[in-house]
N, C-alpha and C positions, 0 to 999 in steps of 0.2 A: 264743785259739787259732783255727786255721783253721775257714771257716765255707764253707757251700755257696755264698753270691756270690763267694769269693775262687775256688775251684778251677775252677767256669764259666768267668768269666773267664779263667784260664788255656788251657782250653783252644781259647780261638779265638787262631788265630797272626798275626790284621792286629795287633794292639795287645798286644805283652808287657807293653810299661812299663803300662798300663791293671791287666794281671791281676797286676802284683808292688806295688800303688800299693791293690788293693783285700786283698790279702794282708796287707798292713802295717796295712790300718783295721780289719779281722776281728781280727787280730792282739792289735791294742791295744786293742778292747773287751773282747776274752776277760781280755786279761790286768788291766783294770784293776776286775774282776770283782775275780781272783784279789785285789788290794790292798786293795780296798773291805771284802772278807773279812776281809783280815790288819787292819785298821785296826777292825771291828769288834772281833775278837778280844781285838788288845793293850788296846783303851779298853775292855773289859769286866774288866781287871785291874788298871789301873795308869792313873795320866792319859797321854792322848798330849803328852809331852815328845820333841825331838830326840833324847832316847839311848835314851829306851824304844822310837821308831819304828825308830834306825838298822838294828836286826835284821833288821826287817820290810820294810825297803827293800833291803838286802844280798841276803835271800830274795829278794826280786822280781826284780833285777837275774839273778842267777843264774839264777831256772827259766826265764825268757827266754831267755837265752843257752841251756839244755838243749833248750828245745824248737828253736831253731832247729839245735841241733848232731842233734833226729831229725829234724828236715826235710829237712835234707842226707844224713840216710841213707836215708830214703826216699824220696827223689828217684833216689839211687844203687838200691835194690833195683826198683824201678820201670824205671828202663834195665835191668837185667838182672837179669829175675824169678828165681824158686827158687818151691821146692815148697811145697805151702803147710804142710805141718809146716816147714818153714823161715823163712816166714813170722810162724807161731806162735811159734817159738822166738824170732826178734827183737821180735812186738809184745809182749812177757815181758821178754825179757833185756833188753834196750835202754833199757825203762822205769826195770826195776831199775837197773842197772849206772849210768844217768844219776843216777836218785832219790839213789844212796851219796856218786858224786863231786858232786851240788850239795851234799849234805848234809855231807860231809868239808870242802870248800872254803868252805860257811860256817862252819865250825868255825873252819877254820885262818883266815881274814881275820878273822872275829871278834876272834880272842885277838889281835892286836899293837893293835887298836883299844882293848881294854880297855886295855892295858900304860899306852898314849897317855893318853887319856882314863878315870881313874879314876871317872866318874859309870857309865863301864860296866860298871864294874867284876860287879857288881849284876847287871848283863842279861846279861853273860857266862856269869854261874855259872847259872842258868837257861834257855839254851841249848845244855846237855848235846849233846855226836858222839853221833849216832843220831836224836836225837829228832824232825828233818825228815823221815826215811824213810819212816817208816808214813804220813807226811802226803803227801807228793811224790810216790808212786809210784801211786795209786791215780788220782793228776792226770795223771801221763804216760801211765799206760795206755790212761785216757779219752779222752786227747789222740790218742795214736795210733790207738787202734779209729777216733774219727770222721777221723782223715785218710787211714787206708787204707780205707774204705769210700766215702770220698768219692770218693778218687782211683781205685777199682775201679769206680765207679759211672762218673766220666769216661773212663776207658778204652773202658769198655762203648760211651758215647757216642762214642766217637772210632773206634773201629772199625767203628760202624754209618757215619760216617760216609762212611768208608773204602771201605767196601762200597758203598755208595750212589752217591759219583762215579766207580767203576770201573765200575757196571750203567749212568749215566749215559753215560760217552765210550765206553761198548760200544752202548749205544743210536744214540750220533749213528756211531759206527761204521759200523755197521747201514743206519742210514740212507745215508750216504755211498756204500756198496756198492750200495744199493738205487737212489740216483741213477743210480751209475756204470753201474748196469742200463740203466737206461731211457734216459738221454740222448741217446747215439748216434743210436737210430730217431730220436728227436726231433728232434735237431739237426741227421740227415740232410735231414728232411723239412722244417724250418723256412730252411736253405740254399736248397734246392732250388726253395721256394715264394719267396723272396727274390729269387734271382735271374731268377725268372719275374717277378716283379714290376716288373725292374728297365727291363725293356724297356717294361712300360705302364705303369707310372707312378714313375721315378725319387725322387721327392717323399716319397712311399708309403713305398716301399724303403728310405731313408734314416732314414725314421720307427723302421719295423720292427728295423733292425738295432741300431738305440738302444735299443729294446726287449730285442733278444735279449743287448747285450752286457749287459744289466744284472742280466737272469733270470740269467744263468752268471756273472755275479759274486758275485751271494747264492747261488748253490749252492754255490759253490768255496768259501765262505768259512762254510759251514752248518756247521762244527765248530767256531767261533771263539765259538759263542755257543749257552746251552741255550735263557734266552729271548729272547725279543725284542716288542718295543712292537707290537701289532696293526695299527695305522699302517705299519709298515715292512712286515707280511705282505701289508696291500693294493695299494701298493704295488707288489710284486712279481707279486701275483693279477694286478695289471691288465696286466702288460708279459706276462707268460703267457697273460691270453687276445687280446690283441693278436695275440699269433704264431697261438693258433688260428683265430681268426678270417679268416686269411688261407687256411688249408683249408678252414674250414668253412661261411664267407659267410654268409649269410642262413639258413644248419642250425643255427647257435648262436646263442643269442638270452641276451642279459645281464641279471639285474635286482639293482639292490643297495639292501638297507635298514638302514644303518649308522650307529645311536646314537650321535655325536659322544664322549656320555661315554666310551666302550670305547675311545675311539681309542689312552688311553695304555695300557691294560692288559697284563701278561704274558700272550704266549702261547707256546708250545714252536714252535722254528724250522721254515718250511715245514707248516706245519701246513695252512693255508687251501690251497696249492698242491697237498697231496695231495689235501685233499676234493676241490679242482675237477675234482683228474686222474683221481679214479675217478668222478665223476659223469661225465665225457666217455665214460672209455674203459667204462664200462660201462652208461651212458642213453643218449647224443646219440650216440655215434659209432655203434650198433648201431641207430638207426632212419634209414631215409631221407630222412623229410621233416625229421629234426632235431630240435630241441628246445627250452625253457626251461629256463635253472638261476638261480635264485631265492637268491641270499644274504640272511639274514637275521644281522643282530648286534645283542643287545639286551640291558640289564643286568636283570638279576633285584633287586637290592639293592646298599646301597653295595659290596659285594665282588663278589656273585655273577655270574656273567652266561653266557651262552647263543650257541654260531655255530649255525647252522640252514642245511643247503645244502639245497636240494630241486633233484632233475631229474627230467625226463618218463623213463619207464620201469618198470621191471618187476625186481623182484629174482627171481632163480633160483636159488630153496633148491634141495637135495638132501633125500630123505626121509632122513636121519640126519640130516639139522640144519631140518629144518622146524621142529619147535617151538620156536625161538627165531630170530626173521626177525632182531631186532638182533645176530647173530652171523653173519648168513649174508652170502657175498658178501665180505667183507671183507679183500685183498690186505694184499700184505706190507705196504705202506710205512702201509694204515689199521693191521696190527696194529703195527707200530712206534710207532704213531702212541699207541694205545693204552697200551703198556707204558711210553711218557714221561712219558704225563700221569699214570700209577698210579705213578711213581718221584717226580713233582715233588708234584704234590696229593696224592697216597695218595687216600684214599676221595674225597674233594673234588671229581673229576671225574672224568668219564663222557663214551664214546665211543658211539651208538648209529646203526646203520643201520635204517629201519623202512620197511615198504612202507604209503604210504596214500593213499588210490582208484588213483590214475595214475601220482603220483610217489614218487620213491625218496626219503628224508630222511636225511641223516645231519648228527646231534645231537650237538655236545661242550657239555658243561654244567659249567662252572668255578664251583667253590662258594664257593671260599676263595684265599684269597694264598697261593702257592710257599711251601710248607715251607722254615723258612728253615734247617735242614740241608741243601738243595737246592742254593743257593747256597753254603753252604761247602764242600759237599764238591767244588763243581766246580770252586772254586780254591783248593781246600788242596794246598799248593805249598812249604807250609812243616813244619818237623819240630817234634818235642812238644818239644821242651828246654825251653821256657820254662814248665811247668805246673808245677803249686804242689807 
């Protein structure tokens, strides 16, 4: 009978042939339970001879075939649920109503087997219509309780997971809007310093605009992917602050300490470009003489690991959020930033801003590997028909 590996498997939608291939192997150990039983049984009465087994093999054949004929009704009540007194009434009736017709249908193949072969004569008269019932039904019930619990239990799963990539591409949503926000200023002013450029140093400018088409190719394309290799974040950090540095000269000052190992790790898209962007737009760009921002990336353990941005400056609580500095300050796209990594890691990662002597710090600290309901649910693309 069906077991909790085979319904799993069903419900991931890259591999059916996987989940109807592990249904068949639950399948045939439950049932060869049920034989191993029946072959106790009859050698507890009689020697195991071909005509004393035939009964006990006819049985088997048949519950087989019942139970897959309620697989298929519950497969069909599952496409389109009823109530659960409705429910109740088929995990009942369905058992019963199966348990008669195996039990009638071994009767009737039985007898012409005897007519045939008179050794069975013997094991016919001893296989009384009725006597499978009280036995079969108590097996189908069983049957069915654990595969409507199981398949209730995957449901459950499958509509968490449901929920999960809808709050995901409203996340990158979100973010997209929140590019589409800011870009403009940006882009007017990274134009505008380009072409100033272009008169004192062509060279330069050439450089630059390579930079900037490639910053707007990874934003344009920030919905294609939840995460992405932190390799590909830096990356893009560095063609970002290429453009500012062309504002900001000698006011922005870079430093980067970047553990090789992290380089393959996930991280949620745009992630390091927002840090940069509120350490500018809320340390360097509000002092005059400018500033340090201080990348740090560094693993905690073989999974864990730590970005650490620090910039020269000052956070400015409000007295309703003073008692919590790692709260204060923190724009839309840091809380965006926030509610992605509480969707992909759940507790696993943390977003924190803290003020300490001079500089500002803001801390993501990655405990664990992307839940990997994370990944399904952001390309579940396919329908449940193929679940057990």
């Amino acid at each position: 009978m069906n077991q909790p590996g085979s319904m799993q498997h069903a419900m991931l939608p890259a591999d059916p042939a996987r989940s109807s291939s592990s249904f068949w192997l639950y399948q045939s150990l439950g049932w060869s339970l049920f034989a191993l039983l029946q072959l106790l049984l009859v050698g507890a009465d009689q020697p195991l001879t071909l005509s004393s087994l035939t009964p006990a093999w006819l049985l088997l054949v048949l519950a087989i075939g019942g139970s897959l004929l309620l697989r298929l009704l519950f497969r069909h009540l599952r496409r389109h649920p009823r109530s659960t007194a409705a429910t109740l009434g088929w995990l009942f009736g369905a058992p019963l109503l199966l348990a008669i017709t195996v039990d009638v249908s071994h009767y009737l193949l039985l007898w012409p087997l005897s007519q045939l072969h008179p050794s069975l004569n013997g094991v016919f008269d001893a296989q009384p219509l009725g006597a499978k019932t009280p036995f079969l039904l108590p097996l189908y019930i069983f049957w069915s309780s654990l595969y409507l619990t199981l398949s209730r239990q995957l449901d459950i799963r499958a509509a968490e997971q449901a929920k999960l990539g809808s709050e995901l591409r409203l996340q990158q949503s979100q973010l997209q809007i929140l590019l589409a926000q800011l870009s403009p200023h940006f882009m007017f002013n990274c134009i505008n310093n380009i072409r100033a450029l272009i008169l004192e140093d062509p060279q330069a400018a050439r450089t630059m605009l390579a930079h900037f088409a490639d910053m707007l190719r990874y934003q344009i394309d920030a919905d294609q992917q939840v995460l992405v290799p932190l390799r590909s974040e830096l990356a893009v950090l560095k063609d970002y602050a290429a453009l500012l540095h062309i504002q900001f000269e000698q006011r922005l000052q870079l430093e980067y300490q970047i553990d090789p190992s992290c380089l393959s790790r996930l991280v949620p898209k745009l992630t390091l470009q927002l840090l940069f962007e509120n350490a500018v737009k809320h340390g360097i760009s509000l002092q005059p003489q400018g500033g340090r921002i201080s990348i740090q990336i560094s693993a905690l353990d073989a999974i864990g690991w730590q970005i650490s941005m620090r910039n020269s400056g000052q956070l400015h609580a409000t007295p309703a959020t003073a008692e919590n500095n790692s709260q204060n300050n923190i724009g839309s796209g840091l809380n965006n930033l926030r509610q992605r990594l509480a969707l992909i890691f759940g507790d696993n990662a943390t977003l924190q801003l803290q003020q300490q002597a001079e500089e500002v710090v803001a801390t993501v600290q990655i405990l664990a590997a992307p839940r990997e309901s994370t990944q399904l649910a952001a390309n579940q693309h396919s329908s449940t028909e193929n679940q057990q």
